[in-house]
Backbone as ProteinMPNN parsed JSONL, in Angstrom:
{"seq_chain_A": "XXXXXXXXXXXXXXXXXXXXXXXXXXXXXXXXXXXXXXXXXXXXXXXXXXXXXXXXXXXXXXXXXXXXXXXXXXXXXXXXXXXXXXXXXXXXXXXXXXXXXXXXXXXXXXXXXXXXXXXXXXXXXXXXXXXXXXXXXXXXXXXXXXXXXXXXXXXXXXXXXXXXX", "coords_chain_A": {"N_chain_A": [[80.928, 103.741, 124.121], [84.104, 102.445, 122.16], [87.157, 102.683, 123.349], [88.829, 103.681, 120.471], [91.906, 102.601, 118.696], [93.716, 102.926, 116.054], [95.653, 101.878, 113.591], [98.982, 102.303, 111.741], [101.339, 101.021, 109.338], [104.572, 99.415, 109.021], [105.156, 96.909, 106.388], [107.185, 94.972, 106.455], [110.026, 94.199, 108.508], [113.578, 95.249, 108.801], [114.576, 93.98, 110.257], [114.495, 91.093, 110.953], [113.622, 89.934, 113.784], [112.801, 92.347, 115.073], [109.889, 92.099, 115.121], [109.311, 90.247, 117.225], [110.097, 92.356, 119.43], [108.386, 94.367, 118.752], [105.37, 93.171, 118.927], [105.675, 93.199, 121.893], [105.586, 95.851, 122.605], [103.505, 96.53, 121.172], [101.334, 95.156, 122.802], [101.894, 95.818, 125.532], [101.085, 98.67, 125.22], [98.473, 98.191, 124.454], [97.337, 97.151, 126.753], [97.654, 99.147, 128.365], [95.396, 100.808, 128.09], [91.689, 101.95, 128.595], [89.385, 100.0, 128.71], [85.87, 99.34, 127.338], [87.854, 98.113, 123.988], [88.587, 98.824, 120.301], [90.448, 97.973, 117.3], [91.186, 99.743, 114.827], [91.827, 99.193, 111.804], [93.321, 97.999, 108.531], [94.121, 95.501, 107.935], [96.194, 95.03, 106.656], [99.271, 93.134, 105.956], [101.847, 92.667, 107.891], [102.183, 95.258, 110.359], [99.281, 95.919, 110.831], [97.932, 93.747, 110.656], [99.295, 92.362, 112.878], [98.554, 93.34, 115.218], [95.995, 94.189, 115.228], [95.648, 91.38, 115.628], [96.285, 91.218, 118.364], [94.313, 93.479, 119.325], [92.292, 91.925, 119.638], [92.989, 89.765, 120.91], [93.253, 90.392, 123.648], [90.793, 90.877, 123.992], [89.602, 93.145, 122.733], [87.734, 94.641, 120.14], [86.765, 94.52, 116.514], [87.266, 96.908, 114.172], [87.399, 96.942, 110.613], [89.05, 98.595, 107.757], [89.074, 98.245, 104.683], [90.68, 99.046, 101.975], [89.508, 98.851, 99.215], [86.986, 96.629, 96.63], [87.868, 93.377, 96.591], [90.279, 93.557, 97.798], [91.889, 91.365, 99.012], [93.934, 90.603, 96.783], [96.012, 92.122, 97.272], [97.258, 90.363, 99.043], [98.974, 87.664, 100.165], [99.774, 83.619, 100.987], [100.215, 83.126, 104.476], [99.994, 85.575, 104.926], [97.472, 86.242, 104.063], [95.571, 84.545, 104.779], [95.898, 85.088, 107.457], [94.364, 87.597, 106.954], [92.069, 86.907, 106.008], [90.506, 85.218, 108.835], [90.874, 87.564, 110.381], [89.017, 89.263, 109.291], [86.858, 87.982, 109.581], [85.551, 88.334, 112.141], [85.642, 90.556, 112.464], [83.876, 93.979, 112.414], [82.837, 95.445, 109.288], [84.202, 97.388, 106.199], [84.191, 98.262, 103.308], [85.836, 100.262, 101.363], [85.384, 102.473, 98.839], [86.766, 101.876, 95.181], [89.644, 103.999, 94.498], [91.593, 105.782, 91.838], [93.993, 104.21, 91.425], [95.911, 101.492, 93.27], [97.683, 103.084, 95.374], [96.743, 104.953, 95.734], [93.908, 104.245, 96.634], [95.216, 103.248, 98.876], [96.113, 105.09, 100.524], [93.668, 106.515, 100.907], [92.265, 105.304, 102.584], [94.236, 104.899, 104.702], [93.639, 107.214, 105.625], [90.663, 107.419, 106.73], [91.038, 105.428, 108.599], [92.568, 106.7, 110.346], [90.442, 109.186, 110.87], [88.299, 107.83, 111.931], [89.865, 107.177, 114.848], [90.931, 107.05, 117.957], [93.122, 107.768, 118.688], [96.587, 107.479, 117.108], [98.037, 104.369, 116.312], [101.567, 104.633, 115.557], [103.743, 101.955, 113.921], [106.399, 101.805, 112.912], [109.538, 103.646, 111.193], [110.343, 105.951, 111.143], [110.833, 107.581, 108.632], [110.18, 109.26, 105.769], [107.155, 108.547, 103.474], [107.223, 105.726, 101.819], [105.619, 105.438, 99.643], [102.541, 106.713, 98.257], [100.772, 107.612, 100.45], [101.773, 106.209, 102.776], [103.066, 104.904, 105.673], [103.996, 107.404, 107.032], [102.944, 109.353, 105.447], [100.51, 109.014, 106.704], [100.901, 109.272, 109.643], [101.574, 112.207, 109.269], [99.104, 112.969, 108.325], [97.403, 112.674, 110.274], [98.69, 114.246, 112.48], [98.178, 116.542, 111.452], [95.556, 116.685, 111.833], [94.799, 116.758, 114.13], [94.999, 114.73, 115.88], [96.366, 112.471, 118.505], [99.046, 110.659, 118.809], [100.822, 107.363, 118.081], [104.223, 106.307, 118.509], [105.33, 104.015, 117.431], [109.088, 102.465, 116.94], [110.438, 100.393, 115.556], [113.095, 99.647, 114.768], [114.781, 101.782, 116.282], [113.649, 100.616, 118.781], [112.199, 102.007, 120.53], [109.107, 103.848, 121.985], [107.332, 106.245, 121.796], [105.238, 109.263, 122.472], [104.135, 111.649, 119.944], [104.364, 115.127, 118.834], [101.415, 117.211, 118.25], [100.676, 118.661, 115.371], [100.671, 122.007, 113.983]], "CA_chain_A": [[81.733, 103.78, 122.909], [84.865, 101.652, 122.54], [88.561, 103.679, 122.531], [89.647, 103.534, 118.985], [93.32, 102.714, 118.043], [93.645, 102.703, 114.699], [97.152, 101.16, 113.581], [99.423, 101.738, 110.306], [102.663, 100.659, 110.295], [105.429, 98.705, 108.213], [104.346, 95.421, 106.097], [108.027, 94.464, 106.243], [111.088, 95.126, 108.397], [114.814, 95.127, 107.637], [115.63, 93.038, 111.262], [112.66, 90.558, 111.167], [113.576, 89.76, 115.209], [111.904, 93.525, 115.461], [108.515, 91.706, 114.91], [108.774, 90.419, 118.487], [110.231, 93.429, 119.991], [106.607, 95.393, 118.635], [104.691, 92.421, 119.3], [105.534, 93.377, 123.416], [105.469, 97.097, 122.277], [101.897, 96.912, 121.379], [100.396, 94.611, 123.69], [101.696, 97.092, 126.477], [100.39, 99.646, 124.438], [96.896, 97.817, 124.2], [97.486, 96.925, 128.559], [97.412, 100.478, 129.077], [94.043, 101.49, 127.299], [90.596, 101.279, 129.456], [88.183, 98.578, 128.183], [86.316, 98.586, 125.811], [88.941, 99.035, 123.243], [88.715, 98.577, 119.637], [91.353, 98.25, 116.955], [90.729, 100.306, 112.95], [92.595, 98.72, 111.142], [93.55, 97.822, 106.896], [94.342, 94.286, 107.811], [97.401, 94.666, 106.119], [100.499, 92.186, 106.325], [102.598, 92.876, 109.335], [101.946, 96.194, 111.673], [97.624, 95.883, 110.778], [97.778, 92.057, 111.195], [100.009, 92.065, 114.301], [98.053, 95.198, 115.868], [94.575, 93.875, 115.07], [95.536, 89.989, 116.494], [96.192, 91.578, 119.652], [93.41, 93.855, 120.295], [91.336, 90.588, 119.769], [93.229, 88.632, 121.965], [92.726, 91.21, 124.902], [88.718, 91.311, 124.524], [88.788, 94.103, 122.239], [86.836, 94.823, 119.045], [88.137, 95.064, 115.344], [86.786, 97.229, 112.767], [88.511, 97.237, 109.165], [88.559, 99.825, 106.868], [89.063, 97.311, 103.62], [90.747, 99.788, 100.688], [89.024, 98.124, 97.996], [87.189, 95.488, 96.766], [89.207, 92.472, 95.914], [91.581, 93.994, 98.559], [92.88, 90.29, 99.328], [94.354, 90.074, 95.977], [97.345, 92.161, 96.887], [97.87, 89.508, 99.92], [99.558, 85.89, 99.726], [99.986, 82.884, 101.947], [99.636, 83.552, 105.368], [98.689, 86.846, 105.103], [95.85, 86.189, 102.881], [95.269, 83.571, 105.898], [95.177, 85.778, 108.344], [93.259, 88.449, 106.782], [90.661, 85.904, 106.22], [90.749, 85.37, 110.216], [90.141, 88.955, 111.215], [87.98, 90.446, 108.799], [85.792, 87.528, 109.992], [85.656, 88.622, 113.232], [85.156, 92.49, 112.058], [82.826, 95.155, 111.065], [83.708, 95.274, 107.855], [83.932, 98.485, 105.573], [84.924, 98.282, 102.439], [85.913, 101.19, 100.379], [85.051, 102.428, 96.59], [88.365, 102.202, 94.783], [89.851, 105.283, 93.991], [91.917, 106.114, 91.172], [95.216, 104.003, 91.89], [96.083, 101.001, 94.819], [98.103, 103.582, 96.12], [95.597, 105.923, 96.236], [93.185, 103.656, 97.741], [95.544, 103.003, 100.454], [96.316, 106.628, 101.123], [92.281, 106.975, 101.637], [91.921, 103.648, 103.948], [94.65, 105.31, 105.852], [93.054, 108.572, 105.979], [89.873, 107.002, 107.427], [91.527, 105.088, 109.757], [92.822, 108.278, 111.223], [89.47, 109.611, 111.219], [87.602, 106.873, 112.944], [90.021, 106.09, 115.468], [90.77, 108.153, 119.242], [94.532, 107.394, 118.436], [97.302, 106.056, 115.771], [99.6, 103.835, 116.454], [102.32, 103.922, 114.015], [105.126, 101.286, 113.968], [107.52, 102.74, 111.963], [110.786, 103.643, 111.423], [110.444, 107.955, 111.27], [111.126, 108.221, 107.563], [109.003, 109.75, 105.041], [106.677, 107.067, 103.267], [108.085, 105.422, 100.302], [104.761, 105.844, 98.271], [101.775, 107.621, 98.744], [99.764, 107.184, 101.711], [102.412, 105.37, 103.499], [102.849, 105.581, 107.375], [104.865, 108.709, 107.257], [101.664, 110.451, 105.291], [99.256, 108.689, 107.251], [101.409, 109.945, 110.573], [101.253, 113.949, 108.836], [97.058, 113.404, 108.708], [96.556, 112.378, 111.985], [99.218, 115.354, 113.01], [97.433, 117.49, 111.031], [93.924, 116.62, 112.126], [95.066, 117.144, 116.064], [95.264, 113.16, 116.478], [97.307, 111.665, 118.906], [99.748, 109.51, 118.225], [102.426, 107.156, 119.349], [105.29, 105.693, 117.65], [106.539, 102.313, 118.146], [110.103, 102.577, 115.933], [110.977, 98.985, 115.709], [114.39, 99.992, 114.985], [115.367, 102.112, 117.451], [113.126, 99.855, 119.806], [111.711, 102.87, 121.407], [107.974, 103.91, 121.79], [107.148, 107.996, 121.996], [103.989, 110.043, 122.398], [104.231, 112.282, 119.177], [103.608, 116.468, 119.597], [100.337, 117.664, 117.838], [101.421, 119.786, 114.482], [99.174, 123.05, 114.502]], "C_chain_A": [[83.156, 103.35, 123.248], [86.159, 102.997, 122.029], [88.813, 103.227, 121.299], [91.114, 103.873, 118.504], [93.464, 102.152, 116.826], [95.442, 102.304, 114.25], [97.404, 101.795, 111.602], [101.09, 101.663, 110.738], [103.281, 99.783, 109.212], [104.68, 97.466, 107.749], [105.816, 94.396, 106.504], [109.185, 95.14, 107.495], [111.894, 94.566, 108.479], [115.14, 94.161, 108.984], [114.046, 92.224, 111.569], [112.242, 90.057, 112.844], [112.967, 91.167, 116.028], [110.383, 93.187, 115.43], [108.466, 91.756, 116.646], [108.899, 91.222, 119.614], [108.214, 94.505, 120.069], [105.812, 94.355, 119.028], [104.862, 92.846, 121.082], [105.511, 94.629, 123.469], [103.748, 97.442, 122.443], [101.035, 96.218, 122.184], [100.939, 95.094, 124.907], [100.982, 97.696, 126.427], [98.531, 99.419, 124.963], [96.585, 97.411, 126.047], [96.829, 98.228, 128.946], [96.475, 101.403, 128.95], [92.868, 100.911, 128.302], [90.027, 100.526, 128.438], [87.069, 99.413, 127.85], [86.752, 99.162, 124.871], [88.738, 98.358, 121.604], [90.015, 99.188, 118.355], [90.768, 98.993, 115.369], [91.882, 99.946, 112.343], [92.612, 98.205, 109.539], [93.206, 96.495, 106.578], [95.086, 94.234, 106.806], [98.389, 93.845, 106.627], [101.131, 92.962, 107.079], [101.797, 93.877, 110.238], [100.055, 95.588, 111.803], [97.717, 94.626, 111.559], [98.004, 92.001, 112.604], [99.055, 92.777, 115.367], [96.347, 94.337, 116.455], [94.411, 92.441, 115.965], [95.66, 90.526, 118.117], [95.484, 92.371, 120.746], [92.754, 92.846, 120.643], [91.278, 90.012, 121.158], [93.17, 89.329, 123.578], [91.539, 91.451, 125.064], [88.881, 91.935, 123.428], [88.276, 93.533, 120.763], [87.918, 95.292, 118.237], [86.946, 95.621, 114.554], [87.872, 97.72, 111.657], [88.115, 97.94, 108.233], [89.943, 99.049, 105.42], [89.397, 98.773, 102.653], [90.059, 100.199, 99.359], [88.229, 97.111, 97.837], [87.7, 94.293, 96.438], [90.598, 92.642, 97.141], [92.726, 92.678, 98.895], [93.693, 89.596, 97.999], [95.999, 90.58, 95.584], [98.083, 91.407, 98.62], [98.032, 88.014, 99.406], [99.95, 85.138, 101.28], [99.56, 83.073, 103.253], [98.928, 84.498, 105.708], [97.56, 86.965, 104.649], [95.476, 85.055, 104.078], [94.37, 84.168, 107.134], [94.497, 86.759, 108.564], [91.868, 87.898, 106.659], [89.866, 86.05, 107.795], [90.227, 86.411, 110.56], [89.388, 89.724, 110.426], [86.731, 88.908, 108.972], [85.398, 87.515, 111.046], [85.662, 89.768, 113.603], [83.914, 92.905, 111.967], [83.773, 95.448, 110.023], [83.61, 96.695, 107.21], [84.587, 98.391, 104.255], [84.772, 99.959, 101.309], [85.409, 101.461, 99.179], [86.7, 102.582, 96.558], [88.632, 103.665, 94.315], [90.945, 105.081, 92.694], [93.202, 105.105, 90.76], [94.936, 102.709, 93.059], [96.19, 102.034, 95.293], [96.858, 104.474, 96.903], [94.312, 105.569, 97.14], [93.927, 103.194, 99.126], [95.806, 104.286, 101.325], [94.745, 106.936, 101.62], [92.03, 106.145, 102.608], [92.763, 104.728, 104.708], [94.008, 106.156, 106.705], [91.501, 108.251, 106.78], [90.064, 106.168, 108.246], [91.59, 106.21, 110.953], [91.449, 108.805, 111.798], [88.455, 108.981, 112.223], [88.425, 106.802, 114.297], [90.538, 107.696, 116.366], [92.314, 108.219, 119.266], [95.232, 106.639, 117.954], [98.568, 105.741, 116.879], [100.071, 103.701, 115.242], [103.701, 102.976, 114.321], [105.641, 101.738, 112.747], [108.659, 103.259, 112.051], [111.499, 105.359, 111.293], [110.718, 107.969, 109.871], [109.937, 108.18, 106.612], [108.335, 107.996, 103.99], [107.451, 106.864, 101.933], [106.809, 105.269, 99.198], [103.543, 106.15, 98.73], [100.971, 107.164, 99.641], [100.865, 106.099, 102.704], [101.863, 105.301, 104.781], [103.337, 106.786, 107.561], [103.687, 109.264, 106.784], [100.693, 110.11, 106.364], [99.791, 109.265, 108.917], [101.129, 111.393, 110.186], [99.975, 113.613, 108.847], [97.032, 113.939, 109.495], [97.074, 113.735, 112.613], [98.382, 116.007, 112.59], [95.897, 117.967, 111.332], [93.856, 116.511, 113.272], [94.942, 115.726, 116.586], [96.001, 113.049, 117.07], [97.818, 110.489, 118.64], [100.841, 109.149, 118.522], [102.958, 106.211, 118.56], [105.999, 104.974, 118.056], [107.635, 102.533, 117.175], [110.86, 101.346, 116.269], [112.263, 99.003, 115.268], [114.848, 100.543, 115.561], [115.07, 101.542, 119.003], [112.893, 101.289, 120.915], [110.035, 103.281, 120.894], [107.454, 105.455, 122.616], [105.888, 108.52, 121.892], [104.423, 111.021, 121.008], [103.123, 113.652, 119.293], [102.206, 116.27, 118.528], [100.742, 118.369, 116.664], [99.764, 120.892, 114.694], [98.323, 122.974, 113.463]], "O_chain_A": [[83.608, 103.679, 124.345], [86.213, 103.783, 121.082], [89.061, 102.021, 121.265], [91.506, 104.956, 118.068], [93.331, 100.947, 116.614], [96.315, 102.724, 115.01], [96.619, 101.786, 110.654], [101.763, 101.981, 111.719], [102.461, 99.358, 108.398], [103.775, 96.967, 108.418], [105.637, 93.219, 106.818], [109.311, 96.363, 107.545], [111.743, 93.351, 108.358], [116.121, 93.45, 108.77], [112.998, 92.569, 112.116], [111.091, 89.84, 113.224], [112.709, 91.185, 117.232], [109.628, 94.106, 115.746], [107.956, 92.644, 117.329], [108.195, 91.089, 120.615], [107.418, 94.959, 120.891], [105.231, 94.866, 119.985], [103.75, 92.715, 121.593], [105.382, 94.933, 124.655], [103.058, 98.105, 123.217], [99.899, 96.679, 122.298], [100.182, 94.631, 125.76], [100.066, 97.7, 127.249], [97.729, 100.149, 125.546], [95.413, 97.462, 126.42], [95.81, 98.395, 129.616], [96.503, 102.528, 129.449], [92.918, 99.774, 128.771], [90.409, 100.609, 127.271], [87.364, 100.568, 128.155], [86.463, 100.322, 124.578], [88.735, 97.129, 121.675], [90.456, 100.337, 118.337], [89.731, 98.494, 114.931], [92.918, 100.589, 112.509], [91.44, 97.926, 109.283], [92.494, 96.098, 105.656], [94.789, 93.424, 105.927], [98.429, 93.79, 107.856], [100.928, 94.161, 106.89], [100.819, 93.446, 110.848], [99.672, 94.932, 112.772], [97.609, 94.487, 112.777], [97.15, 91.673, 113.428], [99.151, 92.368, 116.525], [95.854, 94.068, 117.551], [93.488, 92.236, 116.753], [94.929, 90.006, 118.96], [95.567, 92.364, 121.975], [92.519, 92.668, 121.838], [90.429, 89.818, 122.028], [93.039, 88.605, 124.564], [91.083, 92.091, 126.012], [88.191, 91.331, 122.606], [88.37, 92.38, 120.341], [88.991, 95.862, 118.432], [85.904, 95.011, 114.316], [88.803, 98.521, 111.74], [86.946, 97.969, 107.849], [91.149, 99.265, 105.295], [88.483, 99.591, 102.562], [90.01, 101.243, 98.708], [88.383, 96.297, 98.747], [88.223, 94.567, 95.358], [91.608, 91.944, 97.223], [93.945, 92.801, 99.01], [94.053, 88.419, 98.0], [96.81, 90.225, 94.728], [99.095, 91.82, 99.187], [97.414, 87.405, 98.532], [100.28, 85.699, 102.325], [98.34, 83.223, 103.312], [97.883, 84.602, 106.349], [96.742, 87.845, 104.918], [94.336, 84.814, 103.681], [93.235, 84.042, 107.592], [94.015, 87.093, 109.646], [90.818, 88.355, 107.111], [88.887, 86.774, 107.979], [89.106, 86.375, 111.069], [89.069, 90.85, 110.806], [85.695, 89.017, 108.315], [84.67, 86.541, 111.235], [85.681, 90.142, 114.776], [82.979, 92.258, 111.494], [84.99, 95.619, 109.948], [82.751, 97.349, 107.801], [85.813, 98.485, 104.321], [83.797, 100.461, 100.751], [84.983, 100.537, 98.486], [87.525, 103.067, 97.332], [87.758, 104.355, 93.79], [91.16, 103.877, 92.561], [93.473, 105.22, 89.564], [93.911, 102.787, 93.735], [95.16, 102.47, 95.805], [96.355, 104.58, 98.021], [93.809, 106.254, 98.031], [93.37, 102.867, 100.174], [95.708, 104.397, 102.546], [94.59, 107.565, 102.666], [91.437, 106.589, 103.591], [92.1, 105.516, 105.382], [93.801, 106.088, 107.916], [91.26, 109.142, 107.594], [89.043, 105.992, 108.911], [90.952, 106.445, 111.979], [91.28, 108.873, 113.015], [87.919, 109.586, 113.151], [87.708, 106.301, 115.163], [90.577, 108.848, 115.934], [92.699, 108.969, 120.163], [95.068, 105.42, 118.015], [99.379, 106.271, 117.638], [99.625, 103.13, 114.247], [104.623, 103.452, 114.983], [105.035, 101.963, 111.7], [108.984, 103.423, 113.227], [112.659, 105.77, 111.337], [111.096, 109.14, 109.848], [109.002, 107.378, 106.609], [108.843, 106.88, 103.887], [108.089, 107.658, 101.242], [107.042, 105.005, 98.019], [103.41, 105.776, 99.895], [100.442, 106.077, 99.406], [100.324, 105.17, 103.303], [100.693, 105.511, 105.103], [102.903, 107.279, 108.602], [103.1, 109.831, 107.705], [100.076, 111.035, 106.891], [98.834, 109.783, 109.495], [100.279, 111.885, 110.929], [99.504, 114.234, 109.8], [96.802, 115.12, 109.75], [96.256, 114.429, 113.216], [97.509, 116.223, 113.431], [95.293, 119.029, 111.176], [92.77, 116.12, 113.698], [94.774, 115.597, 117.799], [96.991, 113.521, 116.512], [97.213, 109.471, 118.305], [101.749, 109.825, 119.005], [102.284, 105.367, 117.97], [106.99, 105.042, 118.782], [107.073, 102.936, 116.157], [111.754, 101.287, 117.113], [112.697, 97.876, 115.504], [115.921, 99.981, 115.779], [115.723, 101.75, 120.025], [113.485, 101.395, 121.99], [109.674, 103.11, 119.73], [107.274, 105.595, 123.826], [105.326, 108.052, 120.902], [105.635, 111.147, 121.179], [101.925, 113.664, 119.578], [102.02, 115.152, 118.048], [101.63, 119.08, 117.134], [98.626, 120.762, 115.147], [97.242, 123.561, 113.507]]}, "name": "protein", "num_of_chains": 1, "seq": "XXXXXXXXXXXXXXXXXXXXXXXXXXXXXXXXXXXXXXXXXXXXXXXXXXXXXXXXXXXXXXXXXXXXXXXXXXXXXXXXXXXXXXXXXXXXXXXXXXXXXXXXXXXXXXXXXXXXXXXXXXXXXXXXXXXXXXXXXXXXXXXXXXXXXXXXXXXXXXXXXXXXX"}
C-alpha cells in the first residue's frame, strides 16, 4: 500500500514568485517519503495541480477525489488543461454533489483527509475564507489525529503541525 499525501492548499497567492518557492517545498517534501507514494488530491488550480504534477513526476501515483460532476466547469485555461492531464493519469472518484459548490468542496476535502496517511497544506495559517477551505480542511485532519505539515508560502517556512485532541 502506497503512502498517501493528500494535498489542499491555496488556488491563488498574493506574491505569485511563492509558486516556485512551494514548488522546491514540496518536491523535498515528496524526496523525503518512502516509495511507493501516492498523491489524493481535488485537482484544483494551484496547491492540488502543483502537488499532484510532482508526485507524478517522482514515480508516484495520483488518486482524485473529483467534488462533483461537471467539476471542470469551475476551471479555465490552463487549469482546465491541466486537470485534463492528471485526472487522466488517476483513479478517478467522483463525488455526488452536495447541497452547495462550497459544500461539495468542504466534503472532497474531508475525504481527502480521510484517504490520505498525511496533509499537506500550503497555506498561509489563516482561517478559510469559505467553507471547507484549507484552514477547515487543516481543523479535520487535526481533529481526526492526521498528520500534517504546513508549507506557508508566505512566511516560506515548512512545519510539522501538533495533533489537536
Amino acid at each position: 500500500m502506497p503512502t498517501r499525501l493528500g494535498i489542499s492548499g491555496h488556488q491563488d497567492l498574493a506574491d505569485a514568485s511563492a509558486w516556485a518557492w512551494a514548488r522546491q517545498a514540496l518536491s523535498a517534501l515528496v524526496a523525503d517519503q518512502p516509495m511507493p507514494i501516492q498523491a489524493v488530491s481535488s485537482l484544483a488550480r494551484g496547491a492540488d495541480q502543483l502537488f499532484s504534477e510532482i508526485v507524478l513526476n517522482a514515480g508516484g501515483s495520483l488518486y482524485a477525489v473529483i467534488p462533483f460532476p461537471g467539476y471542470e466547469r469551475t476551471l479555465a485555461g490552463e487549469h482546465l488543461d491541466r486537470y485534463h492531464a492528471l485526472a487522466a493519469r488517476a483513479h478517478v472518484e467522483v463525488r455526488q454533489p452536495a447541497e452547495s459548490d462550497e459544500a461539495s468542496f468542504w466534503a472532497a476535502g474531508q475525504r481527502v483527509v480521510d484517504l490520505s496517511t498525511l496533509l499537506i497544506a500550503v497555506w498561509d495559517g489563516k482561517p478559510a475564507r469559505g467553507l471547507g477551505g484549507t484552514g477547515d480542511v487543516v481543523r479535520y485532519a487535526m481533529e481526526h489525529h492526521k498528520p500534517v505539515v504546513h508549507v506557508n508560502p508566505d512566511r516560506r517556512t515548512v512545519q510539522r503541525l501538533g495533533i489537536a485532541p
